[in-house]
Structure formats: C-alpha cells, structure tokens
FITORTOR-333473 format. One record per residue (C-alpha): residue number from 1; residue in one letter; x, y negated, z. Coordinates in Angstrom, 2 decimals. Each point is the difference from the previous one (the first is absolute). Layout:
N
@nr=NUM; rest=A; x=X; y=Y; z=Z
...
END
This chain:
100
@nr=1; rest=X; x=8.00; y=-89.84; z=-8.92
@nr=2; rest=X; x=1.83; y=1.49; z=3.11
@nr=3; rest=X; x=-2.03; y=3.22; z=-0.97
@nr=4; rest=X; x=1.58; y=0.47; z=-3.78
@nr=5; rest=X; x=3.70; y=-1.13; z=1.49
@nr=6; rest=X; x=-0.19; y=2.49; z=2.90
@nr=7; rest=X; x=-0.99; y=2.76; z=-2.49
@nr=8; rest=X; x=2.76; y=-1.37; z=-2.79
@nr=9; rest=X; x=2.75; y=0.90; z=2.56
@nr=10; rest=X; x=-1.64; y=2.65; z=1.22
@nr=11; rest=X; x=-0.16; y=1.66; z=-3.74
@nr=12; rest=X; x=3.47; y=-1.26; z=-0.47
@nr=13; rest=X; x=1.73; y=1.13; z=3.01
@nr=14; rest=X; x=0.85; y=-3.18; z=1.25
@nr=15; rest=X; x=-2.22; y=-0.75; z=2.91
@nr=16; rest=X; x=2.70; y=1.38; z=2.23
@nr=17; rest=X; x=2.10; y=-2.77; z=-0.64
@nr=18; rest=X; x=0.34; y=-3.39; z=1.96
@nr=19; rest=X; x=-2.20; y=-1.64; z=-2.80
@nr=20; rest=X; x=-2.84; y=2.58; z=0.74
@nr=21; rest=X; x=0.90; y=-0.95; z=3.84
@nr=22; rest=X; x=-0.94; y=-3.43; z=-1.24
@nr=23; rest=X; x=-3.22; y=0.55; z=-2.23
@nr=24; rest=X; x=-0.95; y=2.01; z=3.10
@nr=25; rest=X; x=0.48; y=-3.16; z=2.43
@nr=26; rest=X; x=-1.87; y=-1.92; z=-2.05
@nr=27; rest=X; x=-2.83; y=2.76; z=-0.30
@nr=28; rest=X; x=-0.19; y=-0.19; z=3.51
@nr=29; rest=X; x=0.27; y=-3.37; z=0.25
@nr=30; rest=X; x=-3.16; y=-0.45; z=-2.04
@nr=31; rest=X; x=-1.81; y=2.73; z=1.75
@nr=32; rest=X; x=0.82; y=-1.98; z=3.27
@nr=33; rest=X; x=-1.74; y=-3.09; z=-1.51
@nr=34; rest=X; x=-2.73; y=1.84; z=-1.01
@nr=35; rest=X; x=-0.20; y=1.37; z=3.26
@nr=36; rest=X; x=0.41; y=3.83; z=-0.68
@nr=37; rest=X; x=2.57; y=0.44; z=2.38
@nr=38; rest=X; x=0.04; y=3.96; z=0.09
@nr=39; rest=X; x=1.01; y=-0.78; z=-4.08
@nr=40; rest=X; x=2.51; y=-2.68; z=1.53
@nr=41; rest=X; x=1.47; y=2.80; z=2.14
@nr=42; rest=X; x=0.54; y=2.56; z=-2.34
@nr=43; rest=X; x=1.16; y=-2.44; z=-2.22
@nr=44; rest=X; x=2.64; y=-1.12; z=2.07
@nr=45; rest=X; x=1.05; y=3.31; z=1.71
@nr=46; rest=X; x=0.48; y=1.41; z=-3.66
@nr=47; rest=X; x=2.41; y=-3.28; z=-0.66
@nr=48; rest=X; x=1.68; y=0.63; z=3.51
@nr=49; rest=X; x=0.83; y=3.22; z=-1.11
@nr=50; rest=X; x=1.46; y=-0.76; z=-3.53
@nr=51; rest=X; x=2.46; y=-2.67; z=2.00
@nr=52; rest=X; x=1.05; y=2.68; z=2.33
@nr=53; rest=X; x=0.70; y=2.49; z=-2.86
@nr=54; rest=X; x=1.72; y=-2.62; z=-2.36
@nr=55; rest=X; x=1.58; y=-1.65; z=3.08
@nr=56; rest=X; x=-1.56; y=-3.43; z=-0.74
@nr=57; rest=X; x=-2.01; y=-0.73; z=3.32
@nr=58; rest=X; x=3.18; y=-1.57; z=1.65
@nr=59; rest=X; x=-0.79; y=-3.18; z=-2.41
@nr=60; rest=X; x=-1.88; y=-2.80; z=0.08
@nr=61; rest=X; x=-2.54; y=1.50; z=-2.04
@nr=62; rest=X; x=-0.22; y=2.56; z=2.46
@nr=63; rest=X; x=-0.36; y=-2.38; z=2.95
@nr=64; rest=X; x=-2.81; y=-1.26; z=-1.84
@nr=65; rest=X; x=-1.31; y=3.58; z=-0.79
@nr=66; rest=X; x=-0.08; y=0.59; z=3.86
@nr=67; rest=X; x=-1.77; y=-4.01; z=0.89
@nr=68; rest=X; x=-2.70; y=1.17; z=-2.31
@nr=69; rest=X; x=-0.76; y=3.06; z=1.14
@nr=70; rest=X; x=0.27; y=-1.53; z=3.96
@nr=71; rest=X; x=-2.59; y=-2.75; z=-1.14
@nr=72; rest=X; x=-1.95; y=2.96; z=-1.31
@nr=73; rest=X; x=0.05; y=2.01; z=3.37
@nr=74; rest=X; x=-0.71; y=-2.70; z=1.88
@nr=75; rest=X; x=-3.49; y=-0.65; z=-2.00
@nr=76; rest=X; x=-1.32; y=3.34; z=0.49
@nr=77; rest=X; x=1.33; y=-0.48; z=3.89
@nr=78; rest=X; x=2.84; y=1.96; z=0.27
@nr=79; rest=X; x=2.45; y=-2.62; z=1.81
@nr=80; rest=X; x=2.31; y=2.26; z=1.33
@nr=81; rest=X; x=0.57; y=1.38; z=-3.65
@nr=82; rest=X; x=-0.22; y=-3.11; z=-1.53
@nr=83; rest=X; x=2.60; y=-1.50; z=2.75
@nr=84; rest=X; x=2.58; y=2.84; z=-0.68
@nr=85; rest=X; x=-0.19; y=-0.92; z=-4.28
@nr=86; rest=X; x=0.48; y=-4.20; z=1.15
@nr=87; rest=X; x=3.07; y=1.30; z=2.21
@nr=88; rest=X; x=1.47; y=2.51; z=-2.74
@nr=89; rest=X; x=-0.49; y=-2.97; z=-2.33
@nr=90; rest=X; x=1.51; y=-2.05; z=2.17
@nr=91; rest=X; x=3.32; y=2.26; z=0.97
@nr=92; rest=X; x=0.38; y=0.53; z=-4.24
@nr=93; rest=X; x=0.17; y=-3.78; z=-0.12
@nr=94; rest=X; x=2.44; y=0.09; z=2.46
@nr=95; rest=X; x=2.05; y=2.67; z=-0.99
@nr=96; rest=X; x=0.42; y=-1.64; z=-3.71
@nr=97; rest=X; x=0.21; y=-3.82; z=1.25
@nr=98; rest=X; x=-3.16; y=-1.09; z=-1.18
@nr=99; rest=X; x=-2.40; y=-2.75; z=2.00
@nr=100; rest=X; x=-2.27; y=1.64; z=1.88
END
C-alpha cells in the first residue's frame, strides 16, 4: 500500500510536499517495525529533507520525524547519531512550546 502511494506522488509530483514527508515517515516507520532499518533510514532522511525544503521540520511533525529516526539509529547502534535526532527533537519542541 505504501508502495502504490509513494509512486502516486511520485507520478504526480507531489512527493515533495509535507504530505509525501508524511507517507515517507510512515514508510519508514513500518520498515522500522519490520526491522529493515537501512529502508527506515532512507525513508526518513528523504522525509528530513522534504521538511527542510518546504520549511516544515520546525513542527511537531518534524520533532516526531527526528524521534523516529533517533529510535532508528539507536537500533542499528549508532547512539551518538541517534542522541543528536532525540536532542534536535527535543530543541524543535522547545523552540515551538510543545511538551517535550
């Protein structure tokens, strides 16, 4: 299902919008699950990047974006990666008065 929607936006031109940022979180969320977390990576570095260009990551959505991809470092054993995503999560929940 996450297959035909990536390729929808794709085809359309859309997947460079915050909704492709957030079919792309949720690709990556599943490939976490099913523990492919290279797939979970890409997945997430592809949403990180739509934020940054549509200048959506300082949300909560993009707090969230960043906490997933931390919990993703963090299970192939990068902890100083996944530490710096759980404190740039952090500082965007912060910055827009949101509980951390």
């Amino acid at each position: 299902a996450y297959s035909r929607a990536c390729h929808a936006r794709e085809n359309g031109g859309t997947m460079g919008t915050v909704e492709g940022a957030s079919l792309l979180k949720s690709v990556g969320a599943a490939k976490y699950e099913a523990r492919d977390y290279e797939g979970a990576r890409e997945a997430f570095a592809q949403a990180r990047r739509i934020r940054e260009q549509t200048g959506s990551l300082m949300t909560q959505e993009g707090a969230q974006l960043l906490a997933s991809l931390g919990l993703n470092r963090r299970a192939y054993g990068d902890f100083r990666g996944a530490l710096a995503a759980f404190e740039e999560a952090r500082g965007i929940h912060r910055a827009i008065g949101a509980a951390a």
